[in-house]
C-alpha positions in Angstrom: 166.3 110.6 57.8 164.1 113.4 58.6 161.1 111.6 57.4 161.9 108.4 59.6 162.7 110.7 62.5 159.3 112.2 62.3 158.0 108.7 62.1 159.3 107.5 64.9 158.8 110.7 66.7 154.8 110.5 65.8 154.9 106.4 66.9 156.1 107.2 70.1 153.7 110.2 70.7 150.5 107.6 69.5 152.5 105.3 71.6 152.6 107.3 74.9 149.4 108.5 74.4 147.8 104.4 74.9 149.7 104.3 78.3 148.4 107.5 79.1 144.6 106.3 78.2 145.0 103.2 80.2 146.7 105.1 83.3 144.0 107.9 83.4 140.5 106.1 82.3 139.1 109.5 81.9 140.9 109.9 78.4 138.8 107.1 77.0 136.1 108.8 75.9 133.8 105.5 75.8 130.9 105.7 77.9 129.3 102.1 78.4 125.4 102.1 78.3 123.5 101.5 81.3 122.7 98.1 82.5 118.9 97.4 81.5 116.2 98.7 84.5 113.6 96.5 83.0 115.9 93.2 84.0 116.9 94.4 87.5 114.8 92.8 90.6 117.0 94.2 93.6 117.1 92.6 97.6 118.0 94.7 99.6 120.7 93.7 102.7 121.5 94.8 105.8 125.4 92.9 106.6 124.4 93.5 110.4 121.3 92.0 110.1 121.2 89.5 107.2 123.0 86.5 108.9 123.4 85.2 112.1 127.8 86.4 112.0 126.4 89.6 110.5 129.6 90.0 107.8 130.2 89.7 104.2 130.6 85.9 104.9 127.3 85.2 106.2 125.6 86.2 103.3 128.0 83.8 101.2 125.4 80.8 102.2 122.6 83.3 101.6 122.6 83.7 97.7 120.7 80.7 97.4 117.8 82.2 99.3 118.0 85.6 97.4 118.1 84.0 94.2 115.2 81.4 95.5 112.7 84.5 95.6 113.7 85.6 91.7 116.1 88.4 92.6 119.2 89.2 90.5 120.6 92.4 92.3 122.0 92.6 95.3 122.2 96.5 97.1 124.3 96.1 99.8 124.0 98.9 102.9 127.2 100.7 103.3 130.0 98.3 104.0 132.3 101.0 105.3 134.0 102.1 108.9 131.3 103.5 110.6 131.7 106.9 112.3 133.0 107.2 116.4 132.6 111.1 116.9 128.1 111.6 117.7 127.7 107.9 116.9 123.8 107.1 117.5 122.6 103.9 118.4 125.2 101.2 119.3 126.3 100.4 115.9 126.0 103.9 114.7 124.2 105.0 110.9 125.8 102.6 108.7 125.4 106.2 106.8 128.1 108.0 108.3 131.2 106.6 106.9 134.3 107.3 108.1 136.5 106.4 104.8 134.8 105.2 101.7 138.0 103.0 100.5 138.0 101.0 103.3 135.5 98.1 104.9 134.1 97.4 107.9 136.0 95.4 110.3 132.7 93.7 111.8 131.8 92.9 108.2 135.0 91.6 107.3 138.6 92.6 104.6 138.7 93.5 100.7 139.6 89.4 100.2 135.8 88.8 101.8 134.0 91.3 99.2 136.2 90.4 96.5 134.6 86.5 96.7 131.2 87.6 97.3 131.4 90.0 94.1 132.7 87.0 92.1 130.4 84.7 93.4 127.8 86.6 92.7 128.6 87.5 89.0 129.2 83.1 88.6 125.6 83.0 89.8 124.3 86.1 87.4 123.9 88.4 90.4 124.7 92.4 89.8 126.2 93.7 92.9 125.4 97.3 93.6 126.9 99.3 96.7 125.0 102.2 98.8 126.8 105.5 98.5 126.7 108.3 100.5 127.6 111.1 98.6 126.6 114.1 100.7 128.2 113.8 104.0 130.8 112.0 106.1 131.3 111.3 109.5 132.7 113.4 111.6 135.5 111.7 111.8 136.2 111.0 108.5 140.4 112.0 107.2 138.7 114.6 105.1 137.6 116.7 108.6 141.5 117.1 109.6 143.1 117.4 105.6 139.9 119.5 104.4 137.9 121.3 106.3 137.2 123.3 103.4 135.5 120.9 101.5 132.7 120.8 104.4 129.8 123.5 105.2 131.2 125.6 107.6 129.7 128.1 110.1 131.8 131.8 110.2 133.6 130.6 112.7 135.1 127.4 110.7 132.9 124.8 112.4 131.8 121.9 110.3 128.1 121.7 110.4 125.7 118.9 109.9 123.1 118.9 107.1 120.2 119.4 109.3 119.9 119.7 113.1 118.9 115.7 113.4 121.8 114.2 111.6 124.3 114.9 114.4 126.6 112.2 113.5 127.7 113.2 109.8 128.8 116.4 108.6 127.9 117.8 105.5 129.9 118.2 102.2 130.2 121.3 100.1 129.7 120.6 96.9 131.0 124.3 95.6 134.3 123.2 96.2 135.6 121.8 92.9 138.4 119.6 94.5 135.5 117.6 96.7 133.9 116.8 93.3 136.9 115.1 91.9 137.7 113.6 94.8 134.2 111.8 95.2 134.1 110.4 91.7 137.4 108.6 92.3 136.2 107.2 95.8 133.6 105.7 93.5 135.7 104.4 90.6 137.6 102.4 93.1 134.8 100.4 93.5 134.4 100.0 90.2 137.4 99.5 89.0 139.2 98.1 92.2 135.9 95.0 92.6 134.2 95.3 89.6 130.8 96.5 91.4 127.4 96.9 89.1 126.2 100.0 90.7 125.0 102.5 93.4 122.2 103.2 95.2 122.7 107.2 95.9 121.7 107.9 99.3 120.2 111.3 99.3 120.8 112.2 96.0 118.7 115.0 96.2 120.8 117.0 98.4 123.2 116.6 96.2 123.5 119.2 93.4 122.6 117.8 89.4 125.5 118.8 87.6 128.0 116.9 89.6 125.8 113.6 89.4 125.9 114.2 85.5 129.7 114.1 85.6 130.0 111.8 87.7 127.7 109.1 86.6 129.1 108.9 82.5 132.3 109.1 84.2 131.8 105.6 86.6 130.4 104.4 82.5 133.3 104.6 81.2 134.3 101.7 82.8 131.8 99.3 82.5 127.7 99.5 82.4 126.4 100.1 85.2 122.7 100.2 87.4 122.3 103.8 89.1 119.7 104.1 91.6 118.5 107.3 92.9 117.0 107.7 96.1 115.0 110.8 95.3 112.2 111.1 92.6 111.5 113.6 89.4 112.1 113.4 85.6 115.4 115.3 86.6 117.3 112.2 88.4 116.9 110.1 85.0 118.3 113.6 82.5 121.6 113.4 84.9 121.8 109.4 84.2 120.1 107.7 86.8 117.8 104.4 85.9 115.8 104.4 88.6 113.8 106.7 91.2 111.6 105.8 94.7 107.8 105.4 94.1 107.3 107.2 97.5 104.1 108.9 96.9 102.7 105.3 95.5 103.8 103.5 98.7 102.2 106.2 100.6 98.8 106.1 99.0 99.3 102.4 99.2 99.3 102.7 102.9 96.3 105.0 103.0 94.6 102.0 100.9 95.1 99.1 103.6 93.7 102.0 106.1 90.4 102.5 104.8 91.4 105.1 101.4 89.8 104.4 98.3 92.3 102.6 95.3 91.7 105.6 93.3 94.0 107.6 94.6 96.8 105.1 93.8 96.4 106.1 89.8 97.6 109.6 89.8 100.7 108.4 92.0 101.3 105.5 89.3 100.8 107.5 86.5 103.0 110.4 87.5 105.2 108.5 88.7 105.9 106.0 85.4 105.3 108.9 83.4 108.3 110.6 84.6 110.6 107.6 84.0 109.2 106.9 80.8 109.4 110.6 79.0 112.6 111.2 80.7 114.7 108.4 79.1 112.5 107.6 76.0 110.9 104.5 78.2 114.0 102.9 79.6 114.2 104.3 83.0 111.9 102.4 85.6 110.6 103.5 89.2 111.1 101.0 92.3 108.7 100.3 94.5 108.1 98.8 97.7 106.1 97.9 101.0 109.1 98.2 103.0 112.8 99.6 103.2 115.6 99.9 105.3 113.8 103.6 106.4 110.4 102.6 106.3 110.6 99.8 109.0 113.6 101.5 111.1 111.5 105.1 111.5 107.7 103.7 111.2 106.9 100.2 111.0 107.1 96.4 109.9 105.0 95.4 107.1 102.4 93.9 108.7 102.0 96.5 111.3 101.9 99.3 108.4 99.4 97.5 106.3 97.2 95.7 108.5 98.5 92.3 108.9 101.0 89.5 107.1 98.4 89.2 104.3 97.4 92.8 103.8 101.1 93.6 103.5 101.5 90.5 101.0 98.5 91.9 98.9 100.1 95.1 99.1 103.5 93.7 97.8 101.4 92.4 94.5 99.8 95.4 93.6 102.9 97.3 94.0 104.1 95.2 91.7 101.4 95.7 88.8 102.5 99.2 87.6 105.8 98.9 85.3 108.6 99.7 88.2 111.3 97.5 89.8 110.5 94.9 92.9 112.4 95.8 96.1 112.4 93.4 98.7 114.4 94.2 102.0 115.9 91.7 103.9 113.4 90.0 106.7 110.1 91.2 104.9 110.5 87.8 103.0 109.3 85.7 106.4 107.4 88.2 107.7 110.2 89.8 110.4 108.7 91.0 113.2 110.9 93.4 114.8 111.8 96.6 113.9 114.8 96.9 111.7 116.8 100.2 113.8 119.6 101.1 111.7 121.8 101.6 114.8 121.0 98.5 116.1 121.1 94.5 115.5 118.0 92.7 114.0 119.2 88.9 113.4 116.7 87.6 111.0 115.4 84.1 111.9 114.2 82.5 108.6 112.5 79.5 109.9 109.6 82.0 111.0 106.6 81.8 108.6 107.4 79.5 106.2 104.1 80.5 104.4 104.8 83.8 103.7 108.4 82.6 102.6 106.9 80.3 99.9 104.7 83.5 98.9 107.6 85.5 98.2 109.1 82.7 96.2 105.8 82.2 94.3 105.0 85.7 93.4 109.3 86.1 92.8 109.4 83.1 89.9 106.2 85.2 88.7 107.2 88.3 88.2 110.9 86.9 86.7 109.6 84.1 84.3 106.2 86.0 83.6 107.0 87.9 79.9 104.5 90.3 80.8 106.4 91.6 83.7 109.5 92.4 82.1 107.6 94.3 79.1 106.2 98.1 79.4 102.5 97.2 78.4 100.4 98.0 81.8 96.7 98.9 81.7 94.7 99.8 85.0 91.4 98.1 85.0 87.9 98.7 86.7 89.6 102.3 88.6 86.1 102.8 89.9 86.3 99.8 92.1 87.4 101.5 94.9 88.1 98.2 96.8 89.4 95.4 94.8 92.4 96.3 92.4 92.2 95.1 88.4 94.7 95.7 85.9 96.3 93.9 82.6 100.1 93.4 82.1 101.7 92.6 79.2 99.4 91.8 76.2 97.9 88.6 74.0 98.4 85.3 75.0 101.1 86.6 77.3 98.9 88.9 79.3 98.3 88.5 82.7 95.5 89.7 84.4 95.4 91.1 88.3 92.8 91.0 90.8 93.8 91.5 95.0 91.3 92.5 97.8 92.4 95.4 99.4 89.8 94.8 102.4 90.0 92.4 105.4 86.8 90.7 104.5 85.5 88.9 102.0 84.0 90.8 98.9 82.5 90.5 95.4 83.9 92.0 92.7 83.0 92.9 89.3 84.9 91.3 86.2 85.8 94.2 83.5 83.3 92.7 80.4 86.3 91.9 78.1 87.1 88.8 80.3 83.8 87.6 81.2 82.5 83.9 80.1 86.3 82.6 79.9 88.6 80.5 81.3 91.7 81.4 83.2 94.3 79.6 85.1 95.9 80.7 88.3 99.5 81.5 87.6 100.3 80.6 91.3 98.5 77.1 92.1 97.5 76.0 88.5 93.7 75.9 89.0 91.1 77.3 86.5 89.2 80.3 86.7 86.2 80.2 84.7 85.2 84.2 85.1 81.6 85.2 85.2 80.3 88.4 85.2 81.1 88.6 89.3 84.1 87.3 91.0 83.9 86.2 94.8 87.5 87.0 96.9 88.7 85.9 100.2 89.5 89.0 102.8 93.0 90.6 101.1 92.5 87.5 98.2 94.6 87.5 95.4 94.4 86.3 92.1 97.2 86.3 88.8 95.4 84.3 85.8 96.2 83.7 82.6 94.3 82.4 79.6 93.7 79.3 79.7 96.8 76.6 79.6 99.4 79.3 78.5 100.9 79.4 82.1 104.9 79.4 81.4 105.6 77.9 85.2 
């Protein structure tokens, strides 16, 4: 009898513990490995701007366009409440939330995300949400029910993180209860709607350890893409996949002004370098011409780089070192307007249908392309301070790069290995027989391949 007690008694211990497990996921010790950088081609959206009704239900009609242009991830701009107490703008910051668990009335109800999210995993499209880890709104629950997990002045006022983001109020992240709390505002949105991701606002204000924690806790639910806006080796040791390119786009810039292309190598090279050592090659950097920052604080593409073709050779050559595309919402016909954060931007995508079609050449490239989803990258002909060469990929699977980086029409030398052959232009299918100069068009671009071997 006493052995079949303690049998029982030992059943209903292993017993107990499963329900525990499955109550708290915390004591499954599984961590899920990340979803693959070198796969992930993200559009960025907007709600407020993306459709015409501005809500989660506007952009149901829109996957077709997204996934027309070869993107598979969709990070989606802070759905939540936006804060009333210092609003700026209209709308408000989109970044000021004032409760993470909850969505925006103008962009519609739980039932509304919950479709999208499913629609977009039927279609193969990850779903990642922007988080904003580091402050709330002023007028956020956690003001009234704890002050304490704020930065305070001595006199118990809650304090912004900097003298221009009046409307949110920073988070301490000393206090270990605001820690927990944060990483289970997150797993709702794993758990609760099954999202791919985050793109972490700020994350360098946010202190290491905690994104350590927190990001192999959100993988022990399922495997996940974790975007950092921030850049160093550092974000991919506490789990991230991906950093900003910021000092490439920035020396990109100074190219389309006049700067020589030399430049852009050390900011490459850095850049990949810290992705690369830091995760034993898997992590990848994104880069861009434009972001929801970029054209709401400086400028639209084409007013940033020169003109609708300068910024759409810019786009290609941001594209030639190893990294992940970013394409925000608009850029893709050429928006005009600025996008303000605090304000609304309708996007009318009848406007210039040739720089649509661009996008959805160059998109199909860089998904279907081999070369583009492998690591192999070698800069070409650095010395040419006006016309960018380089090689991805390699053998018959190679692609070869050549943009003008100046508004007029220049000739350019071909690196000897690819002299006296024949190439065919991945875009339009014509052939390229390369000589030991090639002539290009003012901001010209050219993707060949050898001969024949185009996979489009």
């Amino acid at each position: 009898m006493k052995i079949l007690r303690n049998t029982l008694l030992l059943l209903l211990l292993l017993f107990q513990g499963s329900l525990s497990a499955q109550k708290n996921p915390r004591a499954d010790s599984t961590v899920h490995p990340a979803l693959d950088p070198s796969e992930i081609r993200i559009y960025q959206v907007y709600l407020r701007n993306f459709s015409n009704e501005g809500s989660i239900k506007g952009l149901y009609s829109g996957l077709d366009h997204i996934q027309s242009l070869g993107f598979n991830t969709l990070w989606l701009m802070p759905i939540h409440p936006v804060g009333q107490v210092n609003r700026k703008g209209t709308f408000g910051s989109p970044y000021s939330v004032q409760d993470y668990r909850k969505i925006n009335p103008e962009f519609g109800n739980e039932q509304d995300f919950r479709v999208l999210v499913r629609e977009c995993h039927r279609r193969g499209l990850r779903v990642i949400l922007d988080w904003v880890a580091n402050h709330t709104a002023f007028d956020h629950p956690w003001t009234q029910s704890h002050p304490e997990w704020y930065t305070r002045d001595a006199s118990g006022k809650i304090l912004p993180p900097n003298d221009d983001w009046t409307d949110v109020a920073d988070l301490n992240f000393e206090n270990p209860e605001l820690r927990e709390a944060m990483i289970a505002e997150m797993e709702y949105w794993v758990q609760e709607f099954h999202v791919d991701g985050f793109r972490c606002d700020v994350a360098m204000m946010v202190p290491g350890d905690w994104w350590s924690t927190c990001i192999q806790r959100l993988r022990r639910h399922r495997p996940l893409f974790m975007l950092a806006e921030a850049n160093g080796p550092e974000f991919y040791r506490y789990g991230f996949n991906s950093t900003y390119g910021w000092d490439f786009y920035h020396r990109l810039k100074g190219v389309f002004q006049g700067a020589s292309l030399r430049g852009l190598d050390s900011a490459w090279t850095a850049e990949n370098s810290q992705a690369t050592q830091a995760t034993g090659g898997f992590g990848r950097v994104m880069r861009f011409v434009t972001n929801h920052d970029e054209t709401s604080w400086d400028q639209v593409p084409a007013k940033v780089f020169g003109s609708d073709q300068a910024a759409m050779a810019a786009y290609v050559i941001s594209q030639q070192p190893v990294s992940i595309p970013l394409v925000y919402n608009g850029q893709e016909v050429g928006h005009p307007l600025k996008q303000n954060i605090f304000e609304r931007s309708p996007i009318r995508y009848q406007q210039n249908p040739e720089i649509l079609r661009f996008y959805q050449d160059y998109g199909a490239i860089f998904r279907f392309e081999k070369a583009y989803q492998s690591g192999d990258f070698v800069r070409l002909r650095p010395e040419d301070k006006d016309c960018w060469w380089s090689l991805r990929g390699q053998g018959d699977e190679a692609v070869l790069c050549v943009v003008n980086t100046r508004n007029k029409t220049l000739v350019t030398k071909v690196p000897t290995a690819f002299r006296l052959k024949s190439f065919e232009n991945i875009r339009d299918g014509s052939t390229a027989y390369l000589k030991e100069d090639l002539e290009l068009e003012p901001y010209g671009i050219r993707l060949f391949k050898p001969y024949g071997l185009s996979k489009r």
